[in-house]
Kinemage of the C-alpha trace (Angstrom):
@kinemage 1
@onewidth
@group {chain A} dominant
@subgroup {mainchain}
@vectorlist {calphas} color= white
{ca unk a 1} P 104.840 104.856 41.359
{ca unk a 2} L 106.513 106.027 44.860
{ca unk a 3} L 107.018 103.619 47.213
{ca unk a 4} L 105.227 104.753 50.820
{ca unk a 5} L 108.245 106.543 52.995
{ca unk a 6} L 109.129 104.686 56.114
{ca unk a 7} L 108.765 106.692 59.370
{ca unk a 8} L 111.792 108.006 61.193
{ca unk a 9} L 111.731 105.887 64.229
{ca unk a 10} L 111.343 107.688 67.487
{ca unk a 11} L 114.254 108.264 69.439
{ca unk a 12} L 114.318 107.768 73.851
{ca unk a 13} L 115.699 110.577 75.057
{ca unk a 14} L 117.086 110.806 79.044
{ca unk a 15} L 114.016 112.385 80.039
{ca unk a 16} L 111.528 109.683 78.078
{ca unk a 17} L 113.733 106.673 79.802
{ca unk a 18} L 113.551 108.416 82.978
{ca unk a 19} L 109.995 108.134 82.953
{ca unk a 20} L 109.066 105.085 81.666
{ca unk a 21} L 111.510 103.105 84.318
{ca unk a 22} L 109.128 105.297 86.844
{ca unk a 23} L 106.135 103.755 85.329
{ca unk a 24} L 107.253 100.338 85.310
{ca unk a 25} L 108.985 100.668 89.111
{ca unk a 26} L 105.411 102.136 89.895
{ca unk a 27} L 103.623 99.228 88.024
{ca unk a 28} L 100.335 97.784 89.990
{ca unk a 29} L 100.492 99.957 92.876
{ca unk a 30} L 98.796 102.472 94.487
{ca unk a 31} L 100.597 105.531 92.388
{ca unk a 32} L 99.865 106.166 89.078
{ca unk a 33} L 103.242 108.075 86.612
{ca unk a 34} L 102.027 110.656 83.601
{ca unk a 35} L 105.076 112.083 81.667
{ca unk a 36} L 104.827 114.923 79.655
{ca unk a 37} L 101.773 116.493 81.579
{ca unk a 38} L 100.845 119.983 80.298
{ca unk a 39} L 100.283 122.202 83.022
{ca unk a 40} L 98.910 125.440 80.512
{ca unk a 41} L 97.266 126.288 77.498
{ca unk a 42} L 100.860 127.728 76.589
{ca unk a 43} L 101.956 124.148 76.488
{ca unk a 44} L 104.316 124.246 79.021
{ca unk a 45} L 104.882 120.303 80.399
{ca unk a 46} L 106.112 119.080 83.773
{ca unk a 47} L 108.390 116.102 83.727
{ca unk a 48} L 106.653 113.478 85.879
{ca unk a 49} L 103.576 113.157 87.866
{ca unk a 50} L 103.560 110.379 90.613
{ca unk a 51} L 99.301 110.272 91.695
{ca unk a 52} L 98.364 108.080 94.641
{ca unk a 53} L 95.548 105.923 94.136
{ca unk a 54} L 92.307 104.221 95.598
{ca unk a 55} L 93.310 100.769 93.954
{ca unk a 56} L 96.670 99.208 93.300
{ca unk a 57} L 99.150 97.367 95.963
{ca unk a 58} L 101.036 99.609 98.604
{ca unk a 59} L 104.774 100.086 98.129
{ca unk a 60} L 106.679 97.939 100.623
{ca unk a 61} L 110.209 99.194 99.090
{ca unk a 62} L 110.677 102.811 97.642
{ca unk a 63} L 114.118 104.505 96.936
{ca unk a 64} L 115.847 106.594 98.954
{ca unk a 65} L 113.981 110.377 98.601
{ca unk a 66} L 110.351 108.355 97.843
{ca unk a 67} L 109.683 108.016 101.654
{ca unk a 68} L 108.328 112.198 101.430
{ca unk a 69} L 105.774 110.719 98.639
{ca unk a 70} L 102.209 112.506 98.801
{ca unk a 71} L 99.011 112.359 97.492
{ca unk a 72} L 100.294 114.550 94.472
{ca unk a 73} L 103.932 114.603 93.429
{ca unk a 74} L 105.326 116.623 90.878
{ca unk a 75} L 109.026 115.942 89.685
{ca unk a 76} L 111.613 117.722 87.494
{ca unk a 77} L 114.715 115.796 86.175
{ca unk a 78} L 117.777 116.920 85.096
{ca unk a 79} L 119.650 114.259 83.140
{ca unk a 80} L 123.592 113.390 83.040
{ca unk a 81} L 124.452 116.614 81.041
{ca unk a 82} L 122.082 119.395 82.430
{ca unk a 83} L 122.364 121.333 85.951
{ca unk a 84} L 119.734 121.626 88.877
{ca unk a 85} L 119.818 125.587 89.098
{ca unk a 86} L 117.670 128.065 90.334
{ca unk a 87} L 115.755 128.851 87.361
{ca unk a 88} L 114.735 125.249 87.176
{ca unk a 89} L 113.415 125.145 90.948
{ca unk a 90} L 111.351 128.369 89.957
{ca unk a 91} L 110.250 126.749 86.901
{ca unk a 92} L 108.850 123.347 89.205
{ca unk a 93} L 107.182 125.443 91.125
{ca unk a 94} L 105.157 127.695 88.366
{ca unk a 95} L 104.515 124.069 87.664
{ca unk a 96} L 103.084 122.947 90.756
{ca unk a 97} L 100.860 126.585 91.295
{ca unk a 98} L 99.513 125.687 87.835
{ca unk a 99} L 98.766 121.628 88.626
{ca unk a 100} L 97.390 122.466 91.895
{ca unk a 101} L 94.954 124.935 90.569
{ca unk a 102} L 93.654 121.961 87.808
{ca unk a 103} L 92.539 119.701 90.761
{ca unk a 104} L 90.906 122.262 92.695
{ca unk a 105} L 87.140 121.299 92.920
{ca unk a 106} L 84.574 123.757 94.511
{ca unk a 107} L 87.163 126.800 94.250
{ca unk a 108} L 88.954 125.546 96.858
{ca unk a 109} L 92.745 124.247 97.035
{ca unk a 110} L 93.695 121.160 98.281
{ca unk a 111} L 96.056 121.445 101.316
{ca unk a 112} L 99.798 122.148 100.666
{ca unk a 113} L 100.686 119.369 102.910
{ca unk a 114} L 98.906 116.681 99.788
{ca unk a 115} L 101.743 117.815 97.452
{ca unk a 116} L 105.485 117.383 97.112
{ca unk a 117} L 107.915 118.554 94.564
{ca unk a 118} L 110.654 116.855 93.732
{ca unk a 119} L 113.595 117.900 91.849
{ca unk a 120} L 116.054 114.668 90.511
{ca unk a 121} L 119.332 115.287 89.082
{ca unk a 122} L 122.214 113.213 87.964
{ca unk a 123} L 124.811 114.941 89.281
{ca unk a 124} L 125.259 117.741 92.939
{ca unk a 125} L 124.090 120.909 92.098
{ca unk a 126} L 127.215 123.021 93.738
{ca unk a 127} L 125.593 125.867 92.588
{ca unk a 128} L 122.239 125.750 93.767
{ca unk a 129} L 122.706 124.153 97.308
{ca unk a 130} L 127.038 125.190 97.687
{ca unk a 131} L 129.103 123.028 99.955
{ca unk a 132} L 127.141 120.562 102.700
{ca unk a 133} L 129.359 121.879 105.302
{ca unk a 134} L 128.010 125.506 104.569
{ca unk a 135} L 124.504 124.580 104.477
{ca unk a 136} L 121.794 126.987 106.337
{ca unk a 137} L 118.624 126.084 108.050
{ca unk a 138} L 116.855 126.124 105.218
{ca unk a 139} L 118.505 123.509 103.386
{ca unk a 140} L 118.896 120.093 105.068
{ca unk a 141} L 120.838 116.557 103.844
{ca unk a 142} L 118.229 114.203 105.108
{ca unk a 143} L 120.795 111.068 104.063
{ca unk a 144} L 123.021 109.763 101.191
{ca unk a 145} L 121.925 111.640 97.866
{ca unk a 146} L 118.473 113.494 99.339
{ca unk a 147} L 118.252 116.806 100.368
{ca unk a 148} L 115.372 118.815 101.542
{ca unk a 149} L 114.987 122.751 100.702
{ca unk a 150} L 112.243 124.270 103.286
{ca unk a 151} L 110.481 127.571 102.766
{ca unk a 152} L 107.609 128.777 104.727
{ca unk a 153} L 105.800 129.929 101.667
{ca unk a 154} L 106.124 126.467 99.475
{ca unk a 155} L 106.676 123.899 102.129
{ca unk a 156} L 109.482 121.851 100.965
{ca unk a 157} L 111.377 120.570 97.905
{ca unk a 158} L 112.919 117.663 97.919
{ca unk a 159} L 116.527 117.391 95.512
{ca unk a 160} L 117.530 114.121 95.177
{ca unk a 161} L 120.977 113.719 93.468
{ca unk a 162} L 121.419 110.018 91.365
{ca unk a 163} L 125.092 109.895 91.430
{ca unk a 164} L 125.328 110.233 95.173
{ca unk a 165} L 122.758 107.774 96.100
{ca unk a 166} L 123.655 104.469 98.263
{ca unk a 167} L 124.365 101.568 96.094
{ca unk a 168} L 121.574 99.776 98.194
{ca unk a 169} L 118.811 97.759 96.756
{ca unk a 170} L 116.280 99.780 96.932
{ca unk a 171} L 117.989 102.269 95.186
{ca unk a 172} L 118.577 99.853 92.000
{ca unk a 173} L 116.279 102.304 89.987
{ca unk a 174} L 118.562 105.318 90.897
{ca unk a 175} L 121.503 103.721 90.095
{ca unk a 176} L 120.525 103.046 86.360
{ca unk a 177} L 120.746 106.537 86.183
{ca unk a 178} L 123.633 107.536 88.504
{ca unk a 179} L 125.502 108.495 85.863
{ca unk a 180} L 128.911 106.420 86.100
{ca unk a 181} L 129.088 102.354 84.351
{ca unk a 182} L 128.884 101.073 87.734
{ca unk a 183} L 126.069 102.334 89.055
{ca unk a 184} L 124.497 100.827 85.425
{ca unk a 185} L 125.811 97.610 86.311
{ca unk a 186} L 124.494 97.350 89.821
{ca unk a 187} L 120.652 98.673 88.465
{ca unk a 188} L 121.238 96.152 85.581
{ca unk a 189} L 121.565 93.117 88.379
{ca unk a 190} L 119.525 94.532 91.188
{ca unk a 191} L 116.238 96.328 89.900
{ca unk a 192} L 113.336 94.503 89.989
{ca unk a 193} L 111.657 95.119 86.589
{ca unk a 194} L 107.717 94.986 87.138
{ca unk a 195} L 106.990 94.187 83.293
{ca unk a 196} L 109.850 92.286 81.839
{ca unk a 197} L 108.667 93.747 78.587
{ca unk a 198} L 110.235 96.976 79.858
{ca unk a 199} L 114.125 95.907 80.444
{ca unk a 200} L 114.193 96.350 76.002
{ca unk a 201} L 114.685 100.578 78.029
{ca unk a 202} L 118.418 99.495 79.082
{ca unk a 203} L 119.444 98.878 75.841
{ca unk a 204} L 118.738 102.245 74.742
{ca unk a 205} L 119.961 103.477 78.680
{ca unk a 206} L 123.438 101.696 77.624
{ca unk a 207} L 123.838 103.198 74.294
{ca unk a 208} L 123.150 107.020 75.562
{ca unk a 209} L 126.209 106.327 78.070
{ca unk a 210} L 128.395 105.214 75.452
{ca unk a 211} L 126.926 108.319 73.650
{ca unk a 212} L 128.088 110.662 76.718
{ca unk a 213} L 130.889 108.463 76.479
{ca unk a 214} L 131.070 107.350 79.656
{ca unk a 215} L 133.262 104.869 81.134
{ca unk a 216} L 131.019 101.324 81.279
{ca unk a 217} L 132.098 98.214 83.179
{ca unk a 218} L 130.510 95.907 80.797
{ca unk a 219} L 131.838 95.242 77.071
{ca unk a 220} L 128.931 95.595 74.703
{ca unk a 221} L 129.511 91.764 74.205
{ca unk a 222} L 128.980 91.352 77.868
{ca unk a 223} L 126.071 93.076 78.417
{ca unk a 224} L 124.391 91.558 75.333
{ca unk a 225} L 125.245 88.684 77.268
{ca unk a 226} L 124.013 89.373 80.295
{ca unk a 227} L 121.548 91.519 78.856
{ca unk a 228} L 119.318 90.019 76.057
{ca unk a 229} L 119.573 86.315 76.725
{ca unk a 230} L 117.416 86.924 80.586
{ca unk a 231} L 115.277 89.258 78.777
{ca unk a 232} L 114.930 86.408 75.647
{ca unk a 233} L 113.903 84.005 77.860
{ca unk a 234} L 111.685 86.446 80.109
{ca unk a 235} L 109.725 86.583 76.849
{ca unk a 236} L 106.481 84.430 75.815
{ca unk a 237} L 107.261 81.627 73.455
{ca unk a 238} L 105.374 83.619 70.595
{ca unk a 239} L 107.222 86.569 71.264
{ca unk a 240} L 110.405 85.261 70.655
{ca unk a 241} L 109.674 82.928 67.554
{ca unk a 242} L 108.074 86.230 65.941
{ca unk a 243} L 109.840 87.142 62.733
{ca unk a 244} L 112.001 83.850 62.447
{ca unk a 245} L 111.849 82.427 59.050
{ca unk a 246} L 109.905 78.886 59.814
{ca unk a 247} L 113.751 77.178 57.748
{ca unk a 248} L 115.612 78.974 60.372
{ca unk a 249} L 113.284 77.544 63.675
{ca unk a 250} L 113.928 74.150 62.332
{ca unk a 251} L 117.395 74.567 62.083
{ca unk a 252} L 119.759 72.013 64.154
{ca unk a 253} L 116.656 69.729 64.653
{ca unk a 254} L 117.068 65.845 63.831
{ca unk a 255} L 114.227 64.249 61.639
{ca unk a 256} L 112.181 62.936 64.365
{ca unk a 257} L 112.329 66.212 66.276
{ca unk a 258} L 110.948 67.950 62.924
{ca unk a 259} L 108.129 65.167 62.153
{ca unk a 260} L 107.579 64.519 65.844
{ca unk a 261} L 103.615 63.542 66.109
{ca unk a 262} L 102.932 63.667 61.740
{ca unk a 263} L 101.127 60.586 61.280
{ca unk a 264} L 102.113 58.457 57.708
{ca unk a 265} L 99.405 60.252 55.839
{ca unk a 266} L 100.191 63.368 57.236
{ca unk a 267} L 103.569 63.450 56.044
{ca unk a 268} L 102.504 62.765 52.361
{ca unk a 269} L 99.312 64.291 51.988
{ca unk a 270} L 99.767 67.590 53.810
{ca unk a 271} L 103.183 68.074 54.645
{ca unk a 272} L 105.213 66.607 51.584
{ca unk a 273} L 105.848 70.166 50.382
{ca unk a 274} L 105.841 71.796 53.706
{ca unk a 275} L 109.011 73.643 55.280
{ca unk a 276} L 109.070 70.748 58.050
{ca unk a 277} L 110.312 68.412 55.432
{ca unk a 278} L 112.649 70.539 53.475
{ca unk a 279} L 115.913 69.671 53.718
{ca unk a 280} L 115.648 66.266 55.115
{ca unk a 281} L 116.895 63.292 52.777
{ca unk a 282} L 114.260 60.700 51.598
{ca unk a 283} L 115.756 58.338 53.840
{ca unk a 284} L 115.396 59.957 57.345
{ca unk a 285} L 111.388 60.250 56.129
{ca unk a 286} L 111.278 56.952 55.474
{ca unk a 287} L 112.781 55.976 58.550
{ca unk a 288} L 111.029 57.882 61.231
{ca unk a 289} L 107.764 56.547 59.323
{ca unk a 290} L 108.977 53.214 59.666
{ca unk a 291} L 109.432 53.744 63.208
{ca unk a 292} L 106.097 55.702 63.148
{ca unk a 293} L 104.344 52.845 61.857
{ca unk a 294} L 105.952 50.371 64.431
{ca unk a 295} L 104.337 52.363 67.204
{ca unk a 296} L 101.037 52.237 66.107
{ca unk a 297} L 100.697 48.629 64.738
């Protein structure tokens, strides 16, 4: 008989992590993220959509580049070992032709000014935008890691580049993908995760660095550490008793810890061969019921 093949488990990739810290940062609030979106019926997919919506609480903090948000954002991301280049920016922008086109009601197009594209990179992209001190009108640095590329024919596209961004609060989110440890280590402490549940995506953010062997402040001991034990204890008490062998969650507890609130004929009638009593001599039974009995007479 052959045993039933276990499934290859599905590996994050950059681009997967990068979106799923997006959904959690935009959690709640008035934006909705889709990853993945096909924009054809060639299957052609668009990194991230950002959507504003009706319900859901207003931003009061967004990172540095997320003040140009619009009604309808479209985003490209180039991860620590791909370049921002020009075929990429004419590739976001097929993208956003074909995406405004699928929420066009009546034949009509919505406005240009209800959509931004955005293109996010890890690292400065000498070759599409050259040296800041050569740039031309039509490219602008608007501060620390954002840029701004205007044409009268698209509007604007807004770069922003991860590993320049200020190591600033509200730019905790960038800096767990800046692309150097110690940008990692200030997102680690600083960002804000909206569903704890969520923080399990620096684990596999930690190992791709090590991966692209880059240069990490924390020992893997130390950000196990300071890593999994907040996250542990972020958890619901089910969560983290799930899978534990019941001999191994009474481990370490005294007798009266382990029989705490068994009465007498409890212990012998329905919990004699129970895993709460295994293990424990016949004398530490008979003296918490001694002391059980003491209680209640």
């Amino acid at each position: 008989m052959n045993e039933k093949a276990t499934p290859p488990k599905k590996v994050i990739k950059w681009h997967e992590l990068f979106g799923l810290n997006l959904k959690d940062f935009f959690f709640q609030s008035n934006f909705e993220v889709k990853t993945e979106q096909n924009m054809s019926f060639q299957a052609q997919y668009v990194d991230v959509l950002i959507i504003s919506k009706s319900e859901g609480k207003p931003l009061t903090q967004v990172p540095d580049g997320f003040e140009f948000l619009k009604e309808h954002n479209i985003l490209t991301y180039k991860s620590i070992n791909q370049s921002l280049d020009q075929w990429t920016i004419v590739e976001i922008l097929g993208h956003y032709v074909n995406y405004r086109k699928t929420v066009t009601t009546n034949n009509k197009l919505l406005p240009q000014s209800k959509f931004q594209v955005f293109a996010v990179c890890t690292s400065y992209p000498q070759k599409l935008l050259g040296f800041e001190k050569h740039f031309g009108k039509e490219i602008q640095k608007i501060k620390q890691g954002v840029y701004k590329i205007t044409s009268p024919f698209i509007g604007s596209i807004i770069i922003l580049v991860l590993s320049r961004m200020a190591q600033q609060e509200q730019n905790a989110l960038w800096q767990l993908f800046s692309g150097h440890g110690q940008g990692f280590k200030y997102g680690d402490t600083h960002y804000q995760w909206r569903v704890p549940m969520d923080k399990s995506l620096l684990n596999q953010l930690y190992q791709l660095y090590l991966k692209e062997e880059v240069k990490m402040p924390y020992t893997f001991e130390e950000f196990h550490r300071n890593y999994t034990m907040p996250f542990i204890e972020s958890l619901p008490f089910e969560m983290r008793l799930k899978g534990i062998p019941t001999q191994e969650r009474l481990k370490g507890l005294a007798p009266n810890e382990r029989l705490k609130g068994l009465a007498p004929n409890e212990v012998f009638e329905q919990f004699t061969p129970d895993d709460r009593l295994k293990g424990l001599a016949p004398n530490e039974i008979e003296a918490y019921l001694r002391k059980l009995k003491k209680k209640t007479h």
